[in-house]
C-alpha positions in Angstrom: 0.0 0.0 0.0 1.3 3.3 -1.0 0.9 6.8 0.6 -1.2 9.4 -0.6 2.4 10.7 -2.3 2.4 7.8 -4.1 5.7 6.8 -2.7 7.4 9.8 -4.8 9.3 11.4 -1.8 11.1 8.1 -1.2 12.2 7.5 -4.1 13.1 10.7 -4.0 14.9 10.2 -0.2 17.1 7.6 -1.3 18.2 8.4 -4.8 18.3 12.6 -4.3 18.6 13.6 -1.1 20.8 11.4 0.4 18.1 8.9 2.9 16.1 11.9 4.2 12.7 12.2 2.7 11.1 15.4 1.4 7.3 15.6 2.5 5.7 18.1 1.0 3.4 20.5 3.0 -0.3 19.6 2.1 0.7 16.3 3.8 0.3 17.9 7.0 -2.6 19.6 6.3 -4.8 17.2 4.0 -7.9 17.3 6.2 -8.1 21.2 5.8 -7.0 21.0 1.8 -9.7 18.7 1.1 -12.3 20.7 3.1 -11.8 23.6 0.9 -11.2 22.2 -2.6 -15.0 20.4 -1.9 -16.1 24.0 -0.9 -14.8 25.5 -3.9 -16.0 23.0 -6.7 -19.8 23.0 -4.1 -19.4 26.3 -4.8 -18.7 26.2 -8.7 -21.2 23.8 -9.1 -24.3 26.0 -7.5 -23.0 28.9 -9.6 -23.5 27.1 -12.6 -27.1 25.2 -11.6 -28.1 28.9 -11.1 -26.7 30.5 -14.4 -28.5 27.9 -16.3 
């Protein structure tokens, strides 16, 4: 089973920066990313069911 990086910062760990991984920084914050990208497209969605 893979992480939600897809295993791309450990590859990256061992071949490019020398056995220390790279997380990047919506790992940390996933819950709140999520949150607001179904916001937005909620959002875009009722803007375009009331243009129509």
């Amino acid at each position: 089973m893979l992480p939600i990086c897809m295993g791309g910062c450990a590859h990256q760990a061992m071949f490019i920066n020398g056995g220390r991984p790279e997380c990047k920084e919506w790992k940390y914050g996933l819950e709140h990313y999520v949150r607001t990208k179904f916001s937005c497209l909620k959002a875009q969605r009722a803007a375009i069911n009331k243009s129509c």
